[in-house]
C-alpha positions as CSV (number, residue, x, y, z in Angstrom):
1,X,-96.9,-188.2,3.3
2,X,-98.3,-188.8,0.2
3,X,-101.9,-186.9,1.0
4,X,-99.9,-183.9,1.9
5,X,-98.2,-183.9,-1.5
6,X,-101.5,-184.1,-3.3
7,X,-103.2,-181.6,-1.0
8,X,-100.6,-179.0,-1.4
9,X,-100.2,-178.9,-5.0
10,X,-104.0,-178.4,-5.4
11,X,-103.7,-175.5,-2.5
12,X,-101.1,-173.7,-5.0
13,X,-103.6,-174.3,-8.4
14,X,-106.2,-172.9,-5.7
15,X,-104.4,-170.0,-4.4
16,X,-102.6,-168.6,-8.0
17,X,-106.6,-168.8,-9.4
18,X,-107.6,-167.3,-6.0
19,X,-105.9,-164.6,-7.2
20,X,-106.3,-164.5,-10.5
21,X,-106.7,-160.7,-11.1
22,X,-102.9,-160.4,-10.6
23,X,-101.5,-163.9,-11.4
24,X,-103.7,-164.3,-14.8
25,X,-104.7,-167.9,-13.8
26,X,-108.0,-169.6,-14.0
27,X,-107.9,-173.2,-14.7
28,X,-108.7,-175.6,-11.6
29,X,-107.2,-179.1,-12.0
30,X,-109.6,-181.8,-11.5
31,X,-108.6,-184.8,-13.3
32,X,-107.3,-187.3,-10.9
33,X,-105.9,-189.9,-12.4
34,X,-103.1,-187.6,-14.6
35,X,-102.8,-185.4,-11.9
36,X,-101.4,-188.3,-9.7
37,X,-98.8,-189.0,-12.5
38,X,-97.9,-185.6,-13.3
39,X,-97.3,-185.6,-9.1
40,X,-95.2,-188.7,-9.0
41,X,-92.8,-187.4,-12.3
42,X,-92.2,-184.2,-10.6
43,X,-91.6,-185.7,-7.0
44,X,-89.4,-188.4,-8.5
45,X,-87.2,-185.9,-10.5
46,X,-86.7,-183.7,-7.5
47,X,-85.9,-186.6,-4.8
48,X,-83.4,-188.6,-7.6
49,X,-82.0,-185.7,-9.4
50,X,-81.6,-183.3,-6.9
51,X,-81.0,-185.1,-3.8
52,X,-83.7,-183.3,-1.6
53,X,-85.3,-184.9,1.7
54,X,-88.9,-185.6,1.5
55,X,-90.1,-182.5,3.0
56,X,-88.3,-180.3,1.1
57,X,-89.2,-182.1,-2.0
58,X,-92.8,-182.2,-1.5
59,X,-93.0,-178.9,-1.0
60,X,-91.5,-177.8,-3.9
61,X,-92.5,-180.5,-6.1
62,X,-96.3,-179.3,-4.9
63,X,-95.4,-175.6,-5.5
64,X,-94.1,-176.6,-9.3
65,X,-97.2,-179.1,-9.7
66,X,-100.0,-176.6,-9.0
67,X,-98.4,-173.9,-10.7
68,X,-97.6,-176.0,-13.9
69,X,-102.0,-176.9,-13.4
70,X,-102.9,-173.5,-12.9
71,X,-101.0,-171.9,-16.3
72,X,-101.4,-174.8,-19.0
73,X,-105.2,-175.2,-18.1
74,X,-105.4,-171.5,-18.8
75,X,-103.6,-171.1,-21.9
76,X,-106.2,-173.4,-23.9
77,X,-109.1,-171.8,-22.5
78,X,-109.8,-169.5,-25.8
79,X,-109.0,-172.4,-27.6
80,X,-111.2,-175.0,-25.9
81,X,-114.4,-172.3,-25.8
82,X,-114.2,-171.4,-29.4
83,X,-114.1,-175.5,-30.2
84,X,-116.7,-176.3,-27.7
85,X,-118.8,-172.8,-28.1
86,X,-118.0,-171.8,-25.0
87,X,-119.4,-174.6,-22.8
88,X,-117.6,-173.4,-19.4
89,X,-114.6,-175.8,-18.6
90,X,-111.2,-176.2,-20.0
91,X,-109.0,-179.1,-20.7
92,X,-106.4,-180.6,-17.3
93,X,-104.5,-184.0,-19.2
94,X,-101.6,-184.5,-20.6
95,X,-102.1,-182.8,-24.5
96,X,-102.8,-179.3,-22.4
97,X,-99.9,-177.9,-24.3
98,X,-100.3,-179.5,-27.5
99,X,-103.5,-178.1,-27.9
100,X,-102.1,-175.0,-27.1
101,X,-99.6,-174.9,-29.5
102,X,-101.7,-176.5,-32.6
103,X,-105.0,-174.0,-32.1
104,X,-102.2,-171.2,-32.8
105,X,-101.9,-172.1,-36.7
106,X,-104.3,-174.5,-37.4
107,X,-106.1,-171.7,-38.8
108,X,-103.9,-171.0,-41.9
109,X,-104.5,-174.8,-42.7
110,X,-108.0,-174.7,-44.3
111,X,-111.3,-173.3,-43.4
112,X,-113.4,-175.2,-40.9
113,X,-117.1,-174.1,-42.4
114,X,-116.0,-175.4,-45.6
115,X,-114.2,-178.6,-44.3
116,X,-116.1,-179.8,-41.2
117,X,-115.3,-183.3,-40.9
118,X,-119.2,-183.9,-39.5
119,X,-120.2,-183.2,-42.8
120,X,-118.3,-185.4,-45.0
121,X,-120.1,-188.1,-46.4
122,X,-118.7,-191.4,-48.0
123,X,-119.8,-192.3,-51.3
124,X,-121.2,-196.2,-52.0
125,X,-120.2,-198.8,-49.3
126,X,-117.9,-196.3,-47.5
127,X,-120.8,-194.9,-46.3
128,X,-121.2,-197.4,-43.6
129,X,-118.0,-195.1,-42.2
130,X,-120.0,-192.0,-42.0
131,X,-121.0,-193.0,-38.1
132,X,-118.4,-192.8,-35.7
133,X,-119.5,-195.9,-33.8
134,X,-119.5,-198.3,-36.6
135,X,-116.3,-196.5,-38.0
136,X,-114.5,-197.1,-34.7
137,X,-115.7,-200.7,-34.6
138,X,-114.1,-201.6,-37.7
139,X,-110.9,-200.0,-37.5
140,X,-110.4,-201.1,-34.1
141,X,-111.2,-204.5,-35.9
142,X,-108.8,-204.3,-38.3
143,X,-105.8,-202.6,-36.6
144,X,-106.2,-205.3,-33.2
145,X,-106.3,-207.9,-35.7
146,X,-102.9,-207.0,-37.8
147,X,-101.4,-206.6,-34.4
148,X,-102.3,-209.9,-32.8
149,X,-102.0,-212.2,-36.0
150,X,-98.7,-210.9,-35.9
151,X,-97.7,-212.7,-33.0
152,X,-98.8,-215.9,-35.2
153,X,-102.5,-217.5,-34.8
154,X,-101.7,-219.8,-32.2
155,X,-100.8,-217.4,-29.6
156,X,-104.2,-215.5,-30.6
157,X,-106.1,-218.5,-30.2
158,X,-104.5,-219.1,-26.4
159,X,-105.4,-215.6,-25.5
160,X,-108.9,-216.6,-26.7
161,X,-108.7,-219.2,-23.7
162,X,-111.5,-221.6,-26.1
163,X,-113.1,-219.3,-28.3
164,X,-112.5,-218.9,-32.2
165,X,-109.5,-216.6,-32.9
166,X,-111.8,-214.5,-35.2
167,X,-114.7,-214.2,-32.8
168,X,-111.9,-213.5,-30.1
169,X,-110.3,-210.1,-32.4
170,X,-113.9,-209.2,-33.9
171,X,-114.8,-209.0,-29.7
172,X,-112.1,-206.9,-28.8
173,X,-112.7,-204.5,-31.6
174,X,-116.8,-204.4,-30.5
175,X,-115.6,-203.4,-27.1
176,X,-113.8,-201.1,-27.9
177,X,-116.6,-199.0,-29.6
178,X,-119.1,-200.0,-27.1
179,X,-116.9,-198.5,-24.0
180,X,-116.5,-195.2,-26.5
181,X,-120.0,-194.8,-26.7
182,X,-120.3,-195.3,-22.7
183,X,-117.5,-192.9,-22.4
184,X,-118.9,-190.3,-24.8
185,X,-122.4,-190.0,-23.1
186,X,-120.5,-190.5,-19.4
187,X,-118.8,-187.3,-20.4
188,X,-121.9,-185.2,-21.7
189,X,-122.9,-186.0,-18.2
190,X,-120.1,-185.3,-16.2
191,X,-119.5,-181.6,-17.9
192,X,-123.0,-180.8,-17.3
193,X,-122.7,-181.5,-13.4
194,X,-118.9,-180.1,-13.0
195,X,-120.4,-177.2,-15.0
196,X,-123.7,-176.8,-12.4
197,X,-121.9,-177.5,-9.3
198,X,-118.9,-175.4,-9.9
199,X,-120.8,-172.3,-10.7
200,X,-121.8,-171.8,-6.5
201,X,-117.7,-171.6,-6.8
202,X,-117.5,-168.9,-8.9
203,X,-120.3,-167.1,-7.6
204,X,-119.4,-167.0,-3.9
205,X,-115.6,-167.2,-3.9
206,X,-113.4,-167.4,-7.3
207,X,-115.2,-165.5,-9.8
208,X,-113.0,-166.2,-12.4
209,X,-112.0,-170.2,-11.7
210,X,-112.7,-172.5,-14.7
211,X,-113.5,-176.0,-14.3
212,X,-110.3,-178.4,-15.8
213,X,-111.3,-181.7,-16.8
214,X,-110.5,-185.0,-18.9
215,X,-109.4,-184.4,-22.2
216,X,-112.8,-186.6,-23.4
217,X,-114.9,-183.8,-22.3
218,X,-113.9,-182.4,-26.0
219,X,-114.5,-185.8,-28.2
220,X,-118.6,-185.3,-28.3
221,X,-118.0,-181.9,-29.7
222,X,-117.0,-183.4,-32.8
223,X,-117.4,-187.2,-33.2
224,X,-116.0,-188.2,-36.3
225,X,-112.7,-186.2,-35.9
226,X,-112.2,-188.0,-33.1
227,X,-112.4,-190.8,-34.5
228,X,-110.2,-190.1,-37.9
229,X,-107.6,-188.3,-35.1
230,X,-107.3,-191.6,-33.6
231,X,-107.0,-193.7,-37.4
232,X,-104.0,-191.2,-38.6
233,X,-102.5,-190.9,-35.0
234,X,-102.1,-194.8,-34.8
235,X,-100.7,-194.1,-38.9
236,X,-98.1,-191.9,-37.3
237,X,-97.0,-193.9,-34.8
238,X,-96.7,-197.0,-36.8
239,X,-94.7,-194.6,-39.3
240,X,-92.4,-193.3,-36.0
241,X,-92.2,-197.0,-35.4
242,X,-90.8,-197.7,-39.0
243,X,-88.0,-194.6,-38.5
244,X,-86.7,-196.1,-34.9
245,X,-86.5,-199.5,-36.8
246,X,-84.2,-198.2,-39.4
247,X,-82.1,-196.2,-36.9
248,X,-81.6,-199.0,-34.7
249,X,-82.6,-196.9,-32.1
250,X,-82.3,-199.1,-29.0
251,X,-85.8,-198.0,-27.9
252,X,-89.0,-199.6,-29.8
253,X,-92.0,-197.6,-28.6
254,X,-95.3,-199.8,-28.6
255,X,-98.0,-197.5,-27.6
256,X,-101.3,-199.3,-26.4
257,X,-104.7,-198.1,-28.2
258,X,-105.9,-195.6,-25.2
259,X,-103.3,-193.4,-25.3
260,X,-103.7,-193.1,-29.0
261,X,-107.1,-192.6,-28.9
262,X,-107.1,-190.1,-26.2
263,X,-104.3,-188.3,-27.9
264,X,-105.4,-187.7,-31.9
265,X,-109.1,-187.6,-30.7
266,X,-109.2,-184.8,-28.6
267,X,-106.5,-182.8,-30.7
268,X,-108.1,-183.5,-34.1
269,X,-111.5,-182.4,-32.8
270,X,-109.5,-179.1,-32.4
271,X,-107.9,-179.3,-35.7
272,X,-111.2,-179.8,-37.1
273,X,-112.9,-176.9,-35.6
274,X,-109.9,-174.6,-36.5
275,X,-108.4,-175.9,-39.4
276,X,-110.7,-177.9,-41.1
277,X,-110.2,-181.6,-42.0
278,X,-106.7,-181.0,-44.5
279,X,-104.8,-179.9,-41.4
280,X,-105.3,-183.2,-39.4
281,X,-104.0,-185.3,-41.1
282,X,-100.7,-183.4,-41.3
283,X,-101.1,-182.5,-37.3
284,X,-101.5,-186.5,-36.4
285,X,-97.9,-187.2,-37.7
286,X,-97.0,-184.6,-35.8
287,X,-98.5,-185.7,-32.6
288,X,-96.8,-189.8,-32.6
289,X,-93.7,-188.0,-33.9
290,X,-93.3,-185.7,-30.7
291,X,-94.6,-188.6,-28.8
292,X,-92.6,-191.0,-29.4
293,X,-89.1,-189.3,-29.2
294,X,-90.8,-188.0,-25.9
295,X,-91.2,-191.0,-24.0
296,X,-87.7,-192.5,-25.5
297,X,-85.9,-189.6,-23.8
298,X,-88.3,-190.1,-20.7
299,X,-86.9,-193.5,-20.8
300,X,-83.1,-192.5,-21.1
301,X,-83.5,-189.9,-18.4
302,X,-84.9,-192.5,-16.4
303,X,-81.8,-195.0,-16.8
304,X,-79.5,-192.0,-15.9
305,X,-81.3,-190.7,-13.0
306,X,-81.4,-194.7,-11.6
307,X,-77.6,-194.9,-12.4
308,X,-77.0,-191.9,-10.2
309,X,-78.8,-193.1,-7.4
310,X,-76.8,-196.5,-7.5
311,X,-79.4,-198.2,-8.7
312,X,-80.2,-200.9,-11.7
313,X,-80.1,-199.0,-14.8
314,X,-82.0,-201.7,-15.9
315,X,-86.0,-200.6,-16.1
């Protein structure tokens, strides 16, 4: 049951790009791992909230699935050639429409050939900060640190399981840059190949179908606003944290380090090539803002569609 959902929402991406010279589309959706959650959210809303039977809901929910692939990959595809000077794919994740939206005024923020975040250089010791590696390995440092010592030193040093605490934060943080720097040159790969092997595609039966991949594809294009899209996003959420603490809000969102890296990266490397480096730091407030409220009302619809199914609100 399941392979027919998945198979029939990528038929409807495939047939609306098909035929694209009436439908407009041309965005392909091939990231698997979001497309699966995008699949179960949409199948899960239609079975609890609607009160369809499987078939009927898999059908539709495929029908909604691929046509929501086939329209948001294509409205960033300006946007994603002009920041990746025209490399051939465009973006299939989860910030499809928040690119979208920020590439439409990030212009009027600043000018990108006079503020290029690649070409800022620290003064002094600061410039040890002027290479995204090192700079990622010392945030990551610092912010996994403050979180973990916050839960008090001995329950750091049990998650060391032996090693010194310190060494035990200092490791994490090392990781975390070293599985960046796997990821970024995995990517380069990986676009070159999709780009190569898709092209028999377009020559032979879609003409006009673009590759859509991970959202990573975009972080080599411009390193270090990646990496200060990832430092402000993780400012914004601990800010959006700060606001649902003084509302009482009976939600406290606790977003893990992927998501925010995968979310301000990619978008500031867009803000950067638009808008130049003054409108990302604005845009990454912004981004945890949204994000945040999102996923509390995700988690409110979620107790009232359980409660209408007779089931535990409880999650």
């Amino acid at each position: 049951m399941s392979d027919t959902f998945l198979y029939w929402r990528f038929f409807t991406n495939l047939v609306l790009v098909l035929f694209g010279r009436y439908t407009g589309a041309k965005g392909i959706f091939l990231t698997g791992n979001t497309g699966v959650s995008h699949s179960q959210a949409v199948l899960w809303l239609i079975v609890f909230w609607l009160g369809f039977g499987w078939v009927q809901s898999i059908v539709i929910a495929g029908v909604l699935t691929g046509v929501f692939w086939a329209f948001s990959t294509t409205l960033i595809v300006k946007p994603i050639a002009k920041v990746t000077n025209n490399a051939g794919f465009t973006i299939a994740h989860n910030q499809m429409l928040g690119l979208w939206f920020f590439s439409k005024f990030a212009h009027k923020f600043g000018d990108p050939e006079k503020h290029d975040a690649e070409n800022l250089k620290l003064p002094g010791w600061l410039a040890i900060f002027n290479h995204n590696v090192t700079a990622i390995a010392i945030v990551m440092t610092l912010f996994v640190g403050g979180f973990l010592l916050a839960t008090g030193i001995d329950n750091v040093q049990l998650m060391a399981k032996g090693k010194p605490w310190y060494i035990y934060i200092i490791n994490l943080g090392l990781q975390f840059s070293m599985y960046m720097v796997i990821l970024l040159q995995g990517v380069r790969m990986m676009v070159g190949e999709i780009n190569g092997s898709f092209k028999g595609w377009q020559d032979r039966f879609i003409p006009n179908a673009i590759p859509a991949v991970d959202v990573a594809a975009l972080l080599p294009f411009s390193p270090n606003a990646a990496t200060l899209g990832f430092v402000f996003c993780t400012f914004g959420t601990i800010f959006s944290m700060g606001i649902l603490l003084l509302i009482h809000s009976p939600i406290m969102v606790l977003p893990g380090f992927v998501p925010l890296f995968f979310s301000g990266g990619p978008i500031g490397v867009l803000a950067n090539r638009m808008g130049g480096i003054s409108f990302r730091y604005y845009l990454y407030f912004l981004v945890r803002d949204y994000s945040d409220f999102r996923y509390g009302m995700g988690h409110s619809f979620n107790r009232a569609g359980k409660r209408r199914c007779g089931l535990d609100g409880n999650i």
